[in-house]
C-alpha positions in Angstrom: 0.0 0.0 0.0 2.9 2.1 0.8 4.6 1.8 -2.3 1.4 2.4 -4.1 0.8 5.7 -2.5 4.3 6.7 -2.8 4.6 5.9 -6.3 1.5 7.7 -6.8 3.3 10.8 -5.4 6.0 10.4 -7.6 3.9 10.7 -10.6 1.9 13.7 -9.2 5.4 15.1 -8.5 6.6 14.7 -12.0 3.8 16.3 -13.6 3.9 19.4 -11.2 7.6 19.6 -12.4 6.5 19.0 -16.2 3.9 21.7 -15.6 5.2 24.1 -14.1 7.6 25.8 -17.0 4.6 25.7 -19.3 2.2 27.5 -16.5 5.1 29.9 -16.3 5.5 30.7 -20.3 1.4 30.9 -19.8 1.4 33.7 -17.2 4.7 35.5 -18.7 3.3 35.4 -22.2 3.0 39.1 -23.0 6.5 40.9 -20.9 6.2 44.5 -20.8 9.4 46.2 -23.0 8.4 43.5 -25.4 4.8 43.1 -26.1 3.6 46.8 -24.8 5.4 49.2 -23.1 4.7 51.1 -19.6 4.3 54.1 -19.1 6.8 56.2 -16.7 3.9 58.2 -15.8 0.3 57.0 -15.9 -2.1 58.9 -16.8 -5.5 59.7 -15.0 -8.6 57.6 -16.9 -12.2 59.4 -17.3 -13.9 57.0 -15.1 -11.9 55.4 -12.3 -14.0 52.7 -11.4 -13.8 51.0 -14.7 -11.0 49.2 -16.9 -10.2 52.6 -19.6 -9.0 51.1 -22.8 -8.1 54.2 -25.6 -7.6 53.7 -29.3 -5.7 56.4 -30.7 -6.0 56.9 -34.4 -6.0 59.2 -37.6 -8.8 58.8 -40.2 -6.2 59.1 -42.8 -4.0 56.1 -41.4 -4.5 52.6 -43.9 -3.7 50.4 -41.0 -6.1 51.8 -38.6 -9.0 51.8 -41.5 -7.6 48.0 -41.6 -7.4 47.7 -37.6 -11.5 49.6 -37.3 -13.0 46.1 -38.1 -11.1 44.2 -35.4 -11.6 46.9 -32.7 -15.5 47.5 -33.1 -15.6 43.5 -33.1 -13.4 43.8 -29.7 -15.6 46.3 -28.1 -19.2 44.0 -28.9 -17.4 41.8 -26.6 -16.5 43.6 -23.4 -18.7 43.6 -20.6 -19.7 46.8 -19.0 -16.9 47.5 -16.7 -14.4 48.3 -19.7 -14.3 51.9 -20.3 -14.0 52.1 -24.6 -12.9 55.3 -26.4 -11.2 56.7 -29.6 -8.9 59.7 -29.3 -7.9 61.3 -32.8 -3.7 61.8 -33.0 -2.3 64.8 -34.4 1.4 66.1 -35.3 0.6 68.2 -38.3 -1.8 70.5 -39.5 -3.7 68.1 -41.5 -4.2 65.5 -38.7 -5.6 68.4 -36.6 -8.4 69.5 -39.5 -9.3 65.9 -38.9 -9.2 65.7 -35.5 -11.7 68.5 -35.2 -13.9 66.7 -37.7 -14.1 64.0 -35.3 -15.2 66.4 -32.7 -17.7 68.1 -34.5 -19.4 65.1 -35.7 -19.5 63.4 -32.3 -20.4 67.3 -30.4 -23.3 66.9 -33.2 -24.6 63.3 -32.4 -23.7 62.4 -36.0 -20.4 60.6 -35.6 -21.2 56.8 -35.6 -23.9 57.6 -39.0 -20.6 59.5 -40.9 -17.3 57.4 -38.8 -17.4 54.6 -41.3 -18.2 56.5 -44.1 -15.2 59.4 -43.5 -12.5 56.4 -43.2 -13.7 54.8 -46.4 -13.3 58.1 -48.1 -10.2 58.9 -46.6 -9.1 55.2 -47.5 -10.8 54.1 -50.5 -11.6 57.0 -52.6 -8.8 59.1 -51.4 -10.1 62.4 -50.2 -8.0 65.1 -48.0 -10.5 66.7 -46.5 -8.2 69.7 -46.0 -10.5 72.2 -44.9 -13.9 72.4 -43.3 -15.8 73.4 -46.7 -14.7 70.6 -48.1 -15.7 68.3 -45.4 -19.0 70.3 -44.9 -19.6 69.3 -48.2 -19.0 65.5 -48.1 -21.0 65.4 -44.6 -24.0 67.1 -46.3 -24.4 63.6 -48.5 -25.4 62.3 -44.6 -28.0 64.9 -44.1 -25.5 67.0 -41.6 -26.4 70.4 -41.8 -23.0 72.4 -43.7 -24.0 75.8 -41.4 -24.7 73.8 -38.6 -21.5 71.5 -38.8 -18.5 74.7 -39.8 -20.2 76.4 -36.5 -19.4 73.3 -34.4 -16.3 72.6 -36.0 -15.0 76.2 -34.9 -16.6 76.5 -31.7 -14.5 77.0 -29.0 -16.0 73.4 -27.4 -14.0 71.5 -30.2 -11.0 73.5 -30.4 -10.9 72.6 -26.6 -11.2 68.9 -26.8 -8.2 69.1 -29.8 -6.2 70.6 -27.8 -7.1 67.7 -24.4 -6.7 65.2 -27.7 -3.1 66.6 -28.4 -1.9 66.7 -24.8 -3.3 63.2 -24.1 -2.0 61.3 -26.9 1.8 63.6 -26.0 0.9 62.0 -22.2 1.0 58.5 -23.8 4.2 59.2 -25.9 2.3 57.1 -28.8 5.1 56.5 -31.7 2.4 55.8 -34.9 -1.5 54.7 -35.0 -2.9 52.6 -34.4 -2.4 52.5 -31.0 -3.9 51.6 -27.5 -3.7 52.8 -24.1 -5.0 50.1 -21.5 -6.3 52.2 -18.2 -3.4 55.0 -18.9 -0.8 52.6 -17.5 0.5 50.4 -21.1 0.9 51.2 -24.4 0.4 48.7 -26.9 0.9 49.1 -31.1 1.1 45.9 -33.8 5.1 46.2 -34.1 5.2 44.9 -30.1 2.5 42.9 -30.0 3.2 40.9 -33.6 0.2 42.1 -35.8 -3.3 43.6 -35.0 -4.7 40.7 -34.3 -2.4 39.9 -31.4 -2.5 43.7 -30.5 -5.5 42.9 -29.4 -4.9 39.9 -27.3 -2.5 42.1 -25.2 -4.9 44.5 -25.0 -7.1 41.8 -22.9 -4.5 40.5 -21.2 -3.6 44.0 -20.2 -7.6 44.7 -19.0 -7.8 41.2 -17.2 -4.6 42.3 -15.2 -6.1 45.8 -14.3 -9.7 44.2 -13.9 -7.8 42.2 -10.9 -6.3 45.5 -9.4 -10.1 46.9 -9.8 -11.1 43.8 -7.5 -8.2 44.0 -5.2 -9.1 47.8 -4.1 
């Protein structure tokens, strides 16, 4: 009987120690400086009591019009306690006509009607949109209002939230787009995480590790 148990023990014994480095590559599967980065300063979230995940973008960028497919399918799939947001990036002049097209539409209600359609035209049929005209213009094909929309697109509201775009998006030292900020703590783009697909795996390993912190607290 003796031997029986003790050989049994040997067996569990063996197994823990064949186990164990694969639990181990498991758990260390995404390593920060590898996978995503951390950020030496974190910066405050919107809503503290939830998991914030940001996707910074630009309407003109091919790989976020390729990566917009993967993240709206991403955020069907999160449960209510995951904070989801885009924030436009900017670092010319261009990318800041855009950015306040973002605003405008969304200060209007209108954004989720015209989002798709502004990255396929940006994308597919290669429009600028360099000035407000010419995006009053193109938005008027959506039933937005041209008078209505170059008001909000100059208000002093949108130019504000540019401006808290700009400074957040310098906050998370992004490098390209697209790119996402898990709960203002990790920075995560395809080059570190191996593709857009994978990008996005981080990015829920990332909120799963937060979500625990959430509980801890």
């Amino acid at each position: 009987m003796n031997r029986r148990i003790n050989f049994r023990s040997l067996i569990v014994v063996a197994l823990l120690v064949l186990l164990t480095p694969v639990m181990a590559v498991a758990q260390e599967q995404y390593v920060a400086g590898k996978n995503y980065i951390v950020l030496d300063q974190p910066v405050r979230t919107r809503d503290s009591s939830k998991v914030e995940v940001v996707e910074l973008f630009w309407y003109g960028c091919s790989h976020c019009y390729a990566f917009e497919p993967l993240i709206k399918q991403w955020k069907k799939q999160q449960p209510a306690d995951v904070d989801f947001w885009q924030s436009p990036a900017m670092w010319n002049g261009a990318m800041k006509t855009h950015a306040q097209m973002f605003f405008a539409t969304e200060t209007m209600g209108v954004r989720d009607k015209v989002h798709d359609a502004i990255f396929t035209a940006m994308n597919v049929e290669r429009k600028r949109f360099a000035n407000v005209a010419e995006i009053a213009d193109f938005l008027a094909d959506y039933d937005v209002d041209p008078q209505q929309f170059t008001k909000t697109f100059n208000s002093f509201s949108v130019n504000s939230q540019v401006k808290q775009a700009d400074a957040r998006a310098r906050s998370y030292k992004i490098s390209g787009t697209p790119e996402v900020v898990v709960n203002g703590k990790y920075r995560v783009s395809a080059s570190l995480a191996g593709g857009q697909a994978e990008m996005l795996k981080v990015v829920d390993f990332l909120v799963n590790k937060e979500r625990a912190g959430l509980a801890a607290k």
